[in-house]
C-alpha positions in Angstrom: 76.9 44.4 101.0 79.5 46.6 102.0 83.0 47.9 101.3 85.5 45.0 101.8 89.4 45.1 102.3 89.9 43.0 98.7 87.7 45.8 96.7 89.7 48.6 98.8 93.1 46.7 98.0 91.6 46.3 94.4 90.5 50.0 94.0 94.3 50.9 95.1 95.7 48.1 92.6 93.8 49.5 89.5 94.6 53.2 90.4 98.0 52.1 90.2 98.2 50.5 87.3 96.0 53.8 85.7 98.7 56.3 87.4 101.7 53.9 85.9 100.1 53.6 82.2 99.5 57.5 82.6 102.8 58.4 83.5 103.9 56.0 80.4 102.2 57.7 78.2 103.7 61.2 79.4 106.5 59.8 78.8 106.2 59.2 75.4 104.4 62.4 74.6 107.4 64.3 76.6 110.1 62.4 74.8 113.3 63.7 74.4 114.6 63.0 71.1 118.3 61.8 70.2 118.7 62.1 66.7 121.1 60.0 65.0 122.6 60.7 60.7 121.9 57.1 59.9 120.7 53.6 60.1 123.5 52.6 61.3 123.7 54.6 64.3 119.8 53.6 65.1 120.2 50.1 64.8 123.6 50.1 66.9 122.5 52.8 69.7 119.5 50.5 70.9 121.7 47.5 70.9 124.3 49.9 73.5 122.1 51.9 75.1 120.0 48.7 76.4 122.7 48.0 79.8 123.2 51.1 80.7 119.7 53.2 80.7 116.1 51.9 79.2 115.3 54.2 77.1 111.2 53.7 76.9 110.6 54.2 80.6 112.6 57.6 80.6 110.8 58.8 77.7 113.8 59.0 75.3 113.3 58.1 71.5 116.1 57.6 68.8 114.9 59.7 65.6 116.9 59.2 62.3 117.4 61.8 60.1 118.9 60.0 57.7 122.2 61.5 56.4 123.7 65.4 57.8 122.4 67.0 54.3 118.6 66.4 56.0 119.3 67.7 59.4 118.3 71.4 58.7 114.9 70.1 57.2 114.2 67.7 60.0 115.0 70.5 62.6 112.7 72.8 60.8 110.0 70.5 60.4 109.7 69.7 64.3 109.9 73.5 65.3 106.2 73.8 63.3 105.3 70.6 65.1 103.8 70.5 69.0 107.3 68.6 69.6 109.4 72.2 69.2 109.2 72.9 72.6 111.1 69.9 74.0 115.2 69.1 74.1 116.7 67.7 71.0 119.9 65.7 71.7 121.7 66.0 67.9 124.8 63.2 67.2 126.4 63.8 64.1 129.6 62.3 62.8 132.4 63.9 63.9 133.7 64.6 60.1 134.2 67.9 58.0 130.9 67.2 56.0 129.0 66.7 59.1 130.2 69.7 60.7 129.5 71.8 58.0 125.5 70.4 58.6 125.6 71.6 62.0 127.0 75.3 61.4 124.8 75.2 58.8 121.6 74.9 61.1 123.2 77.2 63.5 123.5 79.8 61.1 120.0 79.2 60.2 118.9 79.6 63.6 117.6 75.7 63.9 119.4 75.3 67.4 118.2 76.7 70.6 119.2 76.0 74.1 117.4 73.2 74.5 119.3 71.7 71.7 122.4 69.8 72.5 125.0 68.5 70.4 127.2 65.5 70.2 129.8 64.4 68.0 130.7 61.1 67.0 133.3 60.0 68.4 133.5 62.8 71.0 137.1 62.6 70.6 139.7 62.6 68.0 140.5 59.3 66.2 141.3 59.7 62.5 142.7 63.2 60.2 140.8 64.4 57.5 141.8 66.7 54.8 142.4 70.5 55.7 143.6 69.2 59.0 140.2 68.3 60.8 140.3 65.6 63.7 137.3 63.4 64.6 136.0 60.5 63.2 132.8 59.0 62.0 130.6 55.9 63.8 133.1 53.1 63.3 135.8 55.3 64.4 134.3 55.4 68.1 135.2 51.7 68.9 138.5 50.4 69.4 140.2 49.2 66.3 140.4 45.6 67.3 136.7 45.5 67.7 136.8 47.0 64.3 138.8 44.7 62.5 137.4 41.3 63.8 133.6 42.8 62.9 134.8 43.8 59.5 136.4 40.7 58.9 134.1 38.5 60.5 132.0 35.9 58.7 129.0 38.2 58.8 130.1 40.9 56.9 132.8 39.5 54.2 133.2 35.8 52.7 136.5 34.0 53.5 137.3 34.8 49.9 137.8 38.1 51.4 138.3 37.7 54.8 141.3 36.2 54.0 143.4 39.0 53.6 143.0 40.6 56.5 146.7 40.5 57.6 147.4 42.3 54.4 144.9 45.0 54.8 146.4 45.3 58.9 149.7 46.2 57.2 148.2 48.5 55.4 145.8 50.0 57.6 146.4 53.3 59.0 144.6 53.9 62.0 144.8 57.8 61.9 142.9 58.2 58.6 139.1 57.6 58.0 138.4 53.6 58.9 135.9 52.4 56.7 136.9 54.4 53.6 140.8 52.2 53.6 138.3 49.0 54.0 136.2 49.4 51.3 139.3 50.6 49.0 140.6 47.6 49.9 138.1 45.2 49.5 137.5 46.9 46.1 140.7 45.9 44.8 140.1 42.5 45.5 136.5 42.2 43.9 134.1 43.1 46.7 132.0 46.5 46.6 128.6 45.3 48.3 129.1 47.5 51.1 125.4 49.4 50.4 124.1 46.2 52.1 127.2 45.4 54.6 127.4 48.8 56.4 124.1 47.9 58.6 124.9 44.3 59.1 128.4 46.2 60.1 127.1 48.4 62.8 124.8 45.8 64.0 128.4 43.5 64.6 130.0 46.4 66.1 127.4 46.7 68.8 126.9 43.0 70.0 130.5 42.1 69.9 132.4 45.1 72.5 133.0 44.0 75.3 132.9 47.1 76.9 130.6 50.0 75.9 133.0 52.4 73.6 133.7 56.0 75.8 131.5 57.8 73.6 128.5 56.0 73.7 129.1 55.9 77.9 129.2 59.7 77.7 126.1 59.8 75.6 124.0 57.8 78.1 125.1 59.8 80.4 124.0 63.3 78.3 120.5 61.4 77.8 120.1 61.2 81.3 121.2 64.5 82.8 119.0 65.7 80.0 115.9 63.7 81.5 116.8 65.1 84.8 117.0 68.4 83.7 113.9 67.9 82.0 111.5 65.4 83.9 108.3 64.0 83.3 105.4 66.3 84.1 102.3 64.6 85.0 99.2 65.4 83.2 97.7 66.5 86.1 100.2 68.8 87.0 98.8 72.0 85.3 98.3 75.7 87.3 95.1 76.8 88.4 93.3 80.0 87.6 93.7 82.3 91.0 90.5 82.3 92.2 90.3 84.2 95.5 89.0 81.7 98.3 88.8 78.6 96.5 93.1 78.4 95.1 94.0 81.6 96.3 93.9 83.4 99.8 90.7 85.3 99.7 90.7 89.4 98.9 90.7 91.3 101.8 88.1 94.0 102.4 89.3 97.7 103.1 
């Protein structure tokens, strides 16, 4: 029995699919990395991300490397891993302590040009000591999305919650956020922030409105980074020169 048009069309369905799951798994072994300094940041950034790029079909994971006093081991690790040779998109928290972390690996000679790096929030909120100006994850949404997560039923009791017009009177929006809040709170009896600050980040994410600047510019980064750095199928190595078979054949004197 012959070749019919179903077990051509077939043939061309299931070569297809095989070229699709291929390039899927390129995909993941050519990830680009965008590391994040904590849980927070890697539960909230999937959450963001999600309307404005996917991140699995264009090969982009989110690494934690939990807290800026790891980063220079976690850089050095993946440089004696197959993974060194790829571009590393590094957030940190735009705070003296984590900008120390990153001169630190720069001095150490962790960062290369295919490593790029992006502060959190990208620009200045909040004034630390010794007159720095940045901010810190909380700091890169607007403060009214800030207040009604902290003070939402999610994150504090009512016995808390409560006072959230005091703490508003209080608050100064030009010093570190979350550091007034849990002084706060601590005067009034409530220090289980070790377990709110996830569920915190988590409430920041779903309930913007509007994705924060920062995290729109980082989408953005992730993307001309993909660009610049595409997929390569597997099959798409270099041949050996090989006159008359890939290369023009030698001519005879």
């Amino acid at each position: 029995m012959g070749t019919t048009w179903n077990d051509v069309a077939a043939e061309m369905a299931i070569a297809e699919l095989h070229d699709e799951a291929v390039m899927k798994r390129a995909a993941l072994e050519q990830a680009i990395y965008v590391f994040v300094e904590g849980e927070s940041e890697e539960i909230a950034l999937a959450i963001l991300l999600t309307g404005r790029l996917n991140l699995e079909k264009i090969g982009a994971k989110i690494a934690n490397y939990n807290g800026h006093g790891n980063l220079s081991a976690a850089l050095r690790l993946l440089n004696l891993t197959l993974s060194h040779n790829r571009p590393i998109i590094v957030t940190y928290d735009n705070d003296p302590a984590s900008t120390k972390s990153i001169k630190k690996c720069q001095q150490q000679g962790l960062l290369n040009n295919q490593t790029y790096l992006f502060p959190m929030p990208t620009h200045p909120i909040v004034k630390y000591s010794f007159g720095h100006r940045g901010g810190s994850f909380e700091e890169c949404f607007p403060v009214k999305t800030f207040l009604d997560a902290a003070f939402s039923s999610e994150i504090l009791p009512t016995s808390v919650s409560e006072y959230r017009t005091k703490f508003e009177l209080e608050f100064d929006p030009c010093k570190p956020w979350l550091r007034q809040l849990k002084k706060f709170t601590a005067g009034i009896g409530f220090t289980e922030w070790s377990v709110r600050k996830l569920l915190l980040a988590k409430t920041l994410a779903t309930m913007c409105d509007k994705l924060p600047l920062t995290f729109m510019e980082l989408a953005d980064l992730i993307q001309d980074v993909r660009t610049n750095y595409p997929v390569v199928h597997p099959d798409d190595v270099e041949l050996p020169k090989i006159p008359g078979l890939t290369a023009p054949s030698e001519r005879l004197p």
